[in-house]
Backbone as CSV, one residue per row, in Angstrom:
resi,resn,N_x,N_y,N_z,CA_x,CA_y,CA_z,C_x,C_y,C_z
1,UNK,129.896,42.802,-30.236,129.375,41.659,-30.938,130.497,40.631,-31.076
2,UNK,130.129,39.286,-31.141,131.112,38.373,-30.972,131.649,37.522,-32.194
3,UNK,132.545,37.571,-32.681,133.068,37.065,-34.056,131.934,35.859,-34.516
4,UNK,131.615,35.016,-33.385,130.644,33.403,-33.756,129.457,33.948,-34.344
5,UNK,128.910,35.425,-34.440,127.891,35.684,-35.019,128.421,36.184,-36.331
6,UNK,129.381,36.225,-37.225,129.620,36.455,-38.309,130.183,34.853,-38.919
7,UNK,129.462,34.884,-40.387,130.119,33.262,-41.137,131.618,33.794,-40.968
8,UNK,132.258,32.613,-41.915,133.930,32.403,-41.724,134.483,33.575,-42.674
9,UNK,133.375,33.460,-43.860,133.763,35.098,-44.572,133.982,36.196,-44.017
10,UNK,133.086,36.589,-43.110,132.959,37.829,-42.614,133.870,38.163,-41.848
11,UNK,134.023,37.305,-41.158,135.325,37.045,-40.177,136.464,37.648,-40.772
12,UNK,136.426,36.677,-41.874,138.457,37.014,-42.694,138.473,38.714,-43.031
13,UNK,137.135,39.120,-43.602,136.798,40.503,-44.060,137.545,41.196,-42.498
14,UNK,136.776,41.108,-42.024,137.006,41.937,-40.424,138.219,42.047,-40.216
15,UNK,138.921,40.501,-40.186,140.198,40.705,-39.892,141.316,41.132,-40.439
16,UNK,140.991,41.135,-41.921,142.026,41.927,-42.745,141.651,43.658,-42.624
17,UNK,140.571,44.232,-42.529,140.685,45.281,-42.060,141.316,45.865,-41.226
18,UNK,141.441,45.078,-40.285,142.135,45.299,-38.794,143.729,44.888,-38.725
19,UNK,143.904,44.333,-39.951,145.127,44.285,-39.882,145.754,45.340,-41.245
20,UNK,145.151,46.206,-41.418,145.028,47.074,-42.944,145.270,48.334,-42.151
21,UNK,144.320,48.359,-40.663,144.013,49.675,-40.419,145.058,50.715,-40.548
22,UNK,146.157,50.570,-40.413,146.893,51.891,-40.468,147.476,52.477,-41.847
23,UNK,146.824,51.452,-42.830,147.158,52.243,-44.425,146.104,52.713,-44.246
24,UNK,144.497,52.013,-44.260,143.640,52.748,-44.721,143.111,54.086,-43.802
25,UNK,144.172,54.156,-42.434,143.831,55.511,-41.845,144.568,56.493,-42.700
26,UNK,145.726,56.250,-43.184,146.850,56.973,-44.011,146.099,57.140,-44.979
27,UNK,145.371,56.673,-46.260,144.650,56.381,-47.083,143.891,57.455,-47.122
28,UNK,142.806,57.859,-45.813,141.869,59.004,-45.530,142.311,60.098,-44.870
29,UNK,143.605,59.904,-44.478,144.445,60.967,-43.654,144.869,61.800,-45.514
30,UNK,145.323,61.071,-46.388,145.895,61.731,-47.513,144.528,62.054,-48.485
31,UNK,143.583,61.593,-48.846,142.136,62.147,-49.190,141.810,63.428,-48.436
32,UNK,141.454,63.205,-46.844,141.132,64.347,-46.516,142.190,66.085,-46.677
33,UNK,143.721,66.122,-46.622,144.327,66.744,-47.358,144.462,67.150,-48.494
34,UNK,143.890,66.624,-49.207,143.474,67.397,-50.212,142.306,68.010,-50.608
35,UNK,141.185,67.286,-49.940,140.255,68.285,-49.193,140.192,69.697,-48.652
36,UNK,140.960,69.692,-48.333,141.348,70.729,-47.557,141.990,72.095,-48.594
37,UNK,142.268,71.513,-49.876,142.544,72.436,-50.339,141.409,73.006,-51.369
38,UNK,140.211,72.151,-51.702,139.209,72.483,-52.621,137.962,72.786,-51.544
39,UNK,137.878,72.819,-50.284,136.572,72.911,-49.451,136.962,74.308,-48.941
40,UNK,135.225,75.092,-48.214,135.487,76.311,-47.601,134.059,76.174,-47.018
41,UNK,133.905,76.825,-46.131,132.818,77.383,-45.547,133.382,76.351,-43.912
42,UNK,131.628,75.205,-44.143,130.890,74.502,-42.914,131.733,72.968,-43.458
43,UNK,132.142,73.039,-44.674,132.936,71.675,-45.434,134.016,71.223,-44.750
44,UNK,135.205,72.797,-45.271,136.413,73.017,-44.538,136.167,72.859,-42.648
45,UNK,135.273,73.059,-42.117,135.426,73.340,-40.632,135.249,71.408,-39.929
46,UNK,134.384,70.529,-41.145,134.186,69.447,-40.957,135.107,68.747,-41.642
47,UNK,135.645,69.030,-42.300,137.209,68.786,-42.441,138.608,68.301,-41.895
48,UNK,138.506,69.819,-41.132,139.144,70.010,-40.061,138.818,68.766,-38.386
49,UNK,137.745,68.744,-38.637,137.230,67.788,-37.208,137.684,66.845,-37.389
50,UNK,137.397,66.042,-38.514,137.575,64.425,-39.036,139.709,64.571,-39.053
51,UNK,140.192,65.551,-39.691,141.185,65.352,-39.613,142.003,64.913,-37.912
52,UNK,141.122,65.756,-37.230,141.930,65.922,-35.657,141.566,64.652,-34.999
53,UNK,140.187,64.070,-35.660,140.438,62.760,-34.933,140.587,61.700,-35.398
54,UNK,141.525,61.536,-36.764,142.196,60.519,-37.493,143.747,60.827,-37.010
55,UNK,143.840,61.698,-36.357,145.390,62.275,-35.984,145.394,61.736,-34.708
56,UNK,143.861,61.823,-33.856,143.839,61.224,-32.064,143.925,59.631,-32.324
57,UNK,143.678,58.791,-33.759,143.402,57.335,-33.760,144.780,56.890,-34.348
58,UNK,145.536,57.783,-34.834,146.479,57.432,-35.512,147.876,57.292,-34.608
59,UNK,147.495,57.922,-33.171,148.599,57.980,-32.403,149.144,59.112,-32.827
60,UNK,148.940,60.081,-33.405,150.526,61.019,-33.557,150.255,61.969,-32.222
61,UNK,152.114,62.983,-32.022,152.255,62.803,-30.654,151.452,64.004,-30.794
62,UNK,150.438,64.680,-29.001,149.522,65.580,-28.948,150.418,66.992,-29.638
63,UNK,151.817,67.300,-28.820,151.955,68.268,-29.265,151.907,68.656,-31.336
64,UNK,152.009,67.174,-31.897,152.126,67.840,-33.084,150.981,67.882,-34.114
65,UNK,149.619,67.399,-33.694,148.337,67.833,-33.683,147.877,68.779,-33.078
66,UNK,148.356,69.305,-32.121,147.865,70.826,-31.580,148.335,71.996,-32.989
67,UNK,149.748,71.499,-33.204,150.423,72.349,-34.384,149.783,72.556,-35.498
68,UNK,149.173,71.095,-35.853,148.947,71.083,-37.232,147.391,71.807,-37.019
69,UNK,146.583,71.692,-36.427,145.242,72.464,-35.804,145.177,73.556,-35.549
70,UNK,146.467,74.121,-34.847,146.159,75.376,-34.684,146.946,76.280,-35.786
71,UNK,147.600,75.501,-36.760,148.261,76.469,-37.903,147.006,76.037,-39.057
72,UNK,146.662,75.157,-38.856,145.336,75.163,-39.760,145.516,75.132,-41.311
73,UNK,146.999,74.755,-41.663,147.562,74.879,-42.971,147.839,73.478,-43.933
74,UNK,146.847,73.098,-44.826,146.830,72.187,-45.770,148.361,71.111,-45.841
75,UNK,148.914,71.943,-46.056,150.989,71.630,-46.450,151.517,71.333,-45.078
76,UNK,150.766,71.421,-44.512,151.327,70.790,-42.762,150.640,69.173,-42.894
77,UNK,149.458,68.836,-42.988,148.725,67.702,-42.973,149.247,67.089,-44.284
78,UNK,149.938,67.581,-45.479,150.454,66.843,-46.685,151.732,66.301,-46.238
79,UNK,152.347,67.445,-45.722,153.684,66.825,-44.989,153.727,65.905,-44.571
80,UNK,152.748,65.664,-42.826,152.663,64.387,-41.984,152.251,63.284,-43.257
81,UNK,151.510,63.171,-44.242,150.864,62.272,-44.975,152.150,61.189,-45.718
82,UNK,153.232,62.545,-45.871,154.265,62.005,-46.902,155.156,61.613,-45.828
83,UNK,155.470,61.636,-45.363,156.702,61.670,-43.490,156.120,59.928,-43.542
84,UNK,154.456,59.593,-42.958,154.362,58.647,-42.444,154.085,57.585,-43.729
85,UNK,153.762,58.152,-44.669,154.470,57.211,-46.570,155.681,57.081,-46.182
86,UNK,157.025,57.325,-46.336,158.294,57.146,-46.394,158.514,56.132,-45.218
């Protein structure tokens, strides 16, 4: 869709998102971690999904999303959260 179909508001909206995006991926990258520590079952497993592909949008490198996926450990995804805060 082409920006001329949104007024001048909508526009600025859009574009500050897009220029936001990598707090507010950090933002849901640090929500969903803690998720992770109050969910279980079909929650935790959808959890887990959304995390791996906020990790594929976020750029981090493959090998250290394979890590954090296949150790499957809360305090690994808090870590990266606080690493890419600092």
């Amino acid at each position: 869709m082409a920006m001329e179909n949104f007024s001048a508001h909508q526009q600025k909206i859009i574009k500050r998102y897009y220029q936001n995006i990598d707090g507010i991926q950090l933002q849901r990258l640090s929500e969903l971690a803690g998720e992770l520590y109050l969910c279980e079952g079909k929650k935790l497993a959808k959890a887990w999904a959304t995390i791996a592909t906020l990790l594929e949008k976020m750029e981090i490198p493959q090998a250290r999303r394979e890590h954090i996926l296949k150790e499957a450990k809360p305090e690994l995804v808090a870590n990266l959260v606080k690493e890419l805060s600092a």
